[in-house]
C-alpha positions in Angstrom: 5.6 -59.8 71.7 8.8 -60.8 72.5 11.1 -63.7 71.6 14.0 -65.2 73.5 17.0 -66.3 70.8 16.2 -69.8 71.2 12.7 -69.2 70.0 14.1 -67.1 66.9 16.8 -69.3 66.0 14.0 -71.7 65.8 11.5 -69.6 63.8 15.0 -68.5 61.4 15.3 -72.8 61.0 11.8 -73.7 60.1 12.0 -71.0 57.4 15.3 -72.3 55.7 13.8 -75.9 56.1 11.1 -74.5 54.3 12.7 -72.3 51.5 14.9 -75.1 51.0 12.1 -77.5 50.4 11.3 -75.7 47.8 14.1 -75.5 46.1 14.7 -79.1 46.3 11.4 -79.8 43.7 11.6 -80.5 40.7 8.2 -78.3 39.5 9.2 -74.7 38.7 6.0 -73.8 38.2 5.5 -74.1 41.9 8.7 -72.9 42.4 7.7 -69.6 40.8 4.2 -70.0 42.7 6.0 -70.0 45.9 8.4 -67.1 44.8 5.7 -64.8 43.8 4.1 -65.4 47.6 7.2 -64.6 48.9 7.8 -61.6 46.8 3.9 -60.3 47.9 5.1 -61.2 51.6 8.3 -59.3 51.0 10.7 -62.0 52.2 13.0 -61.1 49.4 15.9 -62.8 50.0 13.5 -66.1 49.6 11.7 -64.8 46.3 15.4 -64.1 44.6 16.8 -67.6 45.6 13.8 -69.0 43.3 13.4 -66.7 40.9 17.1 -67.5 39.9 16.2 -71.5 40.1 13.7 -71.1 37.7 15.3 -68.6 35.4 16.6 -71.3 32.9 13.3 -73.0 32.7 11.6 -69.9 31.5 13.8 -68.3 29.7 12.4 -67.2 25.9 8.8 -67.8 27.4 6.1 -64.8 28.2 6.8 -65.2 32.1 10.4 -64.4 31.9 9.7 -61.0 31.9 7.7 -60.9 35.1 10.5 -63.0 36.6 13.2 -60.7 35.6 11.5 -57.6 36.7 10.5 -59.0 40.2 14.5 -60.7 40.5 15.9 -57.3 40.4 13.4 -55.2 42.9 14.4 -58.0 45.3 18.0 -56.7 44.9 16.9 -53.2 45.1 14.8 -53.9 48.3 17.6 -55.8 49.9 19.5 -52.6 49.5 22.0 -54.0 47.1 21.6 -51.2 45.5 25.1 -52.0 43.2 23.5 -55.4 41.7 20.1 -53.8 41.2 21.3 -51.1 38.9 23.0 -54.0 36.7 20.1 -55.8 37.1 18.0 -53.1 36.0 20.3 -52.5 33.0 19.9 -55.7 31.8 16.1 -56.0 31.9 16.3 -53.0 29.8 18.9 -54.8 27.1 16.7 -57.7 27.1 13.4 -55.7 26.9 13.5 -52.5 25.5 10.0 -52.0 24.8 8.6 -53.2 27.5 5.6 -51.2 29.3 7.9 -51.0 32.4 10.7 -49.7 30.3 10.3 -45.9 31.5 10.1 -47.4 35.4 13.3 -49.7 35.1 15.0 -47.0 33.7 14.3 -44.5 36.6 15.1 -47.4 38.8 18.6 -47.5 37.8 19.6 -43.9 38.0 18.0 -44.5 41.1 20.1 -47.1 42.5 22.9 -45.0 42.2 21.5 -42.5 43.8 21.1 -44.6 46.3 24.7 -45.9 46.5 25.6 -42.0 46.7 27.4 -41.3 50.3 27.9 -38.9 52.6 29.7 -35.8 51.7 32.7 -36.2 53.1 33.5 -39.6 50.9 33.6 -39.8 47.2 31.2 -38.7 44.9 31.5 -40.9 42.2 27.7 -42.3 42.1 26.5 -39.4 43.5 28.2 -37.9 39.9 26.7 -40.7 38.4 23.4 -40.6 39.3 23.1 -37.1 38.3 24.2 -38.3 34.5 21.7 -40.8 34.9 18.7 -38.5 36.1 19.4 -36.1 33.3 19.8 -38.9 30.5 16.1 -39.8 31.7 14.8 -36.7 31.4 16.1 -36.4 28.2 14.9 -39.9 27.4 11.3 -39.5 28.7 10.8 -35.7 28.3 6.7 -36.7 29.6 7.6 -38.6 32.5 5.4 -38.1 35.5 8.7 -39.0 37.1 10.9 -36.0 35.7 10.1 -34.1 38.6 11.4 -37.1 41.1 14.3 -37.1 38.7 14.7 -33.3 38.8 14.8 -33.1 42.6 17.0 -35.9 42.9 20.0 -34.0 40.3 19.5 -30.6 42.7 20.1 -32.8 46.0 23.3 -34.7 44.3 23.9 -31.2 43.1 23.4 -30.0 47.0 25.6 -32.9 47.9 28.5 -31.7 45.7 28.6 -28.4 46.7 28.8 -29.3 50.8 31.7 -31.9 49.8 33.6 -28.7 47.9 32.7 -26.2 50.6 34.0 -28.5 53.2 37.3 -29.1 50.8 38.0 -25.1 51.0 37.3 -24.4 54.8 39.9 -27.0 54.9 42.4 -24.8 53.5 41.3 -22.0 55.4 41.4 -24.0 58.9 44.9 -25.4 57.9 46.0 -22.1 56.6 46.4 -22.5 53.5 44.8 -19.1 52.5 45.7 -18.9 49.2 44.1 -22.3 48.2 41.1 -21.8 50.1 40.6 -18.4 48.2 40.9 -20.1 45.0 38.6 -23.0 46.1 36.0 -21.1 47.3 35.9 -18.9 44.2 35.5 -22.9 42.2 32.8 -23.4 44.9 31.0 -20.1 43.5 31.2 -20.4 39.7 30.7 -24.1 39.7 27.4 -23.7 42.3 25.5 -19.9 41.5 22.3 -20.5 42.0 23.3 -21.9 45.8 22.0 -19.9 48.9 25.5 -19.4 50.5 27.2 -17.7 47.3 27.3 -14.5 49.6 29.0 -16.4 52.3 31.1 -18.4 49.8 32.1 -14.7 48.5 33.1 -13.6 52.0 35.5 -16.3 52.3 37.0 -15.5 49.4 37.8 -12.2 50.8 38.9 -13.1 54.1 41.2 -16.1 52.3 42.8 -13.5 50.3 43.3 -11.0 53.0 45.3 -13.6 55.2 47.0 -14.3 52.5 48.5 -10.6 51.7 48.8 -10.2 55.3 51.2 -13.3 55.4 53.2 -12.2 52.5 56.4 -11.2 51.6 56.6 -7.2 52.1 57.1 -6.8 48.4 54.1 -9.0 47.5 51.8 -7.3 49.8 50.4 -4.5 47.7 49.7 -6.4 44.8 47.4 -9.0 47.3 46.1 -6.4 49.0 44.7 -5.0 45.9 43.4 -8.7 45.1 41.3 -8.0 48.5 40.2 -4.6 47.6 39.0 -6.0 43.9 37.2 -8.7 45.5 35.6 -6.4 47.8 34.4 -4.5 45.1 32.8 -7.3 43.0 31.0 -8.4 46.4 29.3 -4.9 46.5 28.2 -5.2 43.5 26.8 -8.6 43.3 25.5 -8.8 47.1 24.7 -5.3 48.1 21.8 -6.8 50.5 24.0 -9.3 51.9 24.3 -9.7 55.7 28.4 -10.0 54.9 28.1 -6.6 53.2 29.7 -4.4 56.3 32.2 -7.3 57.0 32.8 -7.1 53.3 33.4 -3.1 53.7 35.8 -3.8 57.2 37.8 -5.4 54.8 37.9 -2.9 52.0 38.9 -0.2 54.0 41.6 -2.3 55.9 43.1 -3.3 52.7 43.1 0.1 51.0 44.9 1.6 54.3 47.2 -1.2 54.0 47.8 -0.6 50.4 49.0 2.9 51.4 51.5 1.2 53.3 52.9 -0.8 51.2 52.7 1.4 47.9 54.1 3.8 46.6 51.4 3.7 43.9 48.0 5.4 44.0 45.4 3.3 45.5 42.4 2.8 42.6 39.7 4.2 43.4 36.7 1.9 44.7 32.9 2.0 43.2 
């Protein structure tokens, strides 16, 4: 079915009559009625407008709780992610205990992981919400939700890695070899256990090969050797690699280039 904008303008009206009809009364008990039909309905934004109205009245009384709770999964559902997670923190200063403890907890880490952005921007919740995930593992170590929570750290982890990667093919597209070779090399320690550590390995190589090749004649031995060592260490940690013959082309270029530039015996490869 569709509406024209009159007829939703209309519709969008009767509502805010409504909601603010509500607020208007002086009985928070059917305030709080009203709220918790809204919540069930999920108009949200409606719910949160009268679960803050009545938040004084019940404050230090069983409900409270309930209220509380319900108040800051309207954030979350609005997508406000940065006032849920302060929301959620609170709930957890004020009750501690409570049976929805291990939940609100989860649900905080998780609003930052929802506030985490693209790769290409900073990573400061996506950081954060890794902290967060691996504080309630270690906080709940029989959570049904540790796996959620363990998932969640390896795609923040995943996230990380793409943002680095992209940071040293930046280098090597501007030509900044050198750089790249040494960011690429931070990609690989700081992410082993990723799928591209072969490819991450490769550019390494080919970072530090432009580099000796754009060096000063009397620097060029001692970078080709860089090449050749890295070369090396590639054979021996990714001898089933798809890069393995590009990782050979470049060996054998930089030991012939060696000879060139050397007057030294080239070391002798494994």
């Amino acid at each position: 079915m569709k509406f024209s904008a009159a007829a939703l303008l209309c519709i969008l009206l009767v509502s805010c009559t409504g909601i603010n009809k509500v607020l208007k009364s002086k009985d928070p008990e059917y305030k709080l009625k009203v709220a918790e039909q809204y919540y069930v309905k999920k108009k949200y934004n409606y719910a949160q407008q009268l679960y803050e109205d009545v938040m004084p009245y019940y404050r230090g009384l069983p409900q409270f709780e309930d209220i509380y709770y319900k108040y800051a999964y309207c954030a979350y559902y609005q997508k406000d992610y940065m006032n849920a997670e302060n929301l959620f923190k609170t709930f957890l200063e004020i009750y501690p205990n409570s049976a929805k403890a291990e939940e609100v907890d989860y649900m905080r880490a998780y609003s930052f992981f929802k506030q985490s952005p693209k790769p290409q921007l900073d990573q400061s919740n996506t950081i954060k919400a890794i902290g967060m995930m691996q504080t309630f593992i270690n906080t709940h170590p029989g959570s049904a939700r540790n796996k959620d929570a363990t998932e969640i750290i390896d795609i923040c982890r995943h996230k990380l890695e793409v943002k680095d990667a992209g940071s040293a093919k930046l280098y090597y597209d501007l030509g900044q070899y050198r750089a790249a070779a040494v960011t690429y090399t931070s990609v690989l320690n700081t992410y082993p256990e990723s799928n591209k550590s072969d490819e991450y390995k490769i550019m390494v190589i080919k970072s530090y090969f432009r580099y000796a090749e754009l060096s000063v004649e009397e620097k060029k031995a001692e970078r080709f050797q860089k090449v050749i060592d890295e070369c090396n260490d590639f054979k021996d940690r990714f001898p089933q690699s798809p890069y393995a013959k590009e990782a050979q082309d470049y060996l054998s270029q930089s030991q012939n280039n060696l000879k060139t530039y050397s007057n030294e015996p080239v070391k002798k490869t494994t």
